[in-house]
C-alpha positions, 0 to 999 in steps of 0.5 A: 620114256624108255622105249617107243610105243609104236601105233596104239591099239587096243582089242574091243574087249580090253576097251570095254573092261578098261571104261567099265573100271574107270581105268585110263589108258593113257595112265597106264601107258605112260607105267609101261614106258616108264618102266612100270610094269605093274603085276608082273613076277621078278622074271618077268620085270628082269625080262622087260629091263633086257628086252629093252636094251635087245629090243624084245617085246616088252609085256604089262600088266595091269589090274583093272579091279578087286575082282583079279580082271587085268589088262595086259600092255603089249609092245612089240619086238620092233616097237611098231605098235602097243597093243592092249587087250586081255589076257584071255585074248593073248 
């Protein structure tokens, strides 16, 4: 575990998305705080390795299916909370 994950939550609509796909949660927290950022830019995996040691939020991102839907793994600065939603919920 590379960081704490803070209270977990999750958006409504990030929920339904999730169980529609079959997609566990749990597998997909245990990427992010493993350092698996998923499909993200080489920046962005840069960004995530330094908001580790700054303690910066720290941002996933996860396909949820062949059709491009994805759900995004949000920790925050303070490592007080997670937060899982969409991307159009940002």
């Amino acid at each position: 575990m590379l960081f704490e994950l803070g209270n977990i939550v999750a958006t409504p609509a990030a929920i339904e998305a999730m169980k529609i796909n079959n997609v566990d949660v749990t597998t997909l927290l245990i990427r992010h705080v493993g350092g698996d950022y998923g499909d993200v830019c080489a920046e962005d995996r840069l960004e995530n390795e330094r908001s580790i040691e700054n303690g910066w939020r720290i941002l996933s991102s996860y396909p949820l299916n062949d059709a491009g839907d994805k759900v995004w793994v949000i920790t925050e600065a303070d490592r007080s909370s997670t937060c899982l939603l969409l991307p159009d919920e940002y």
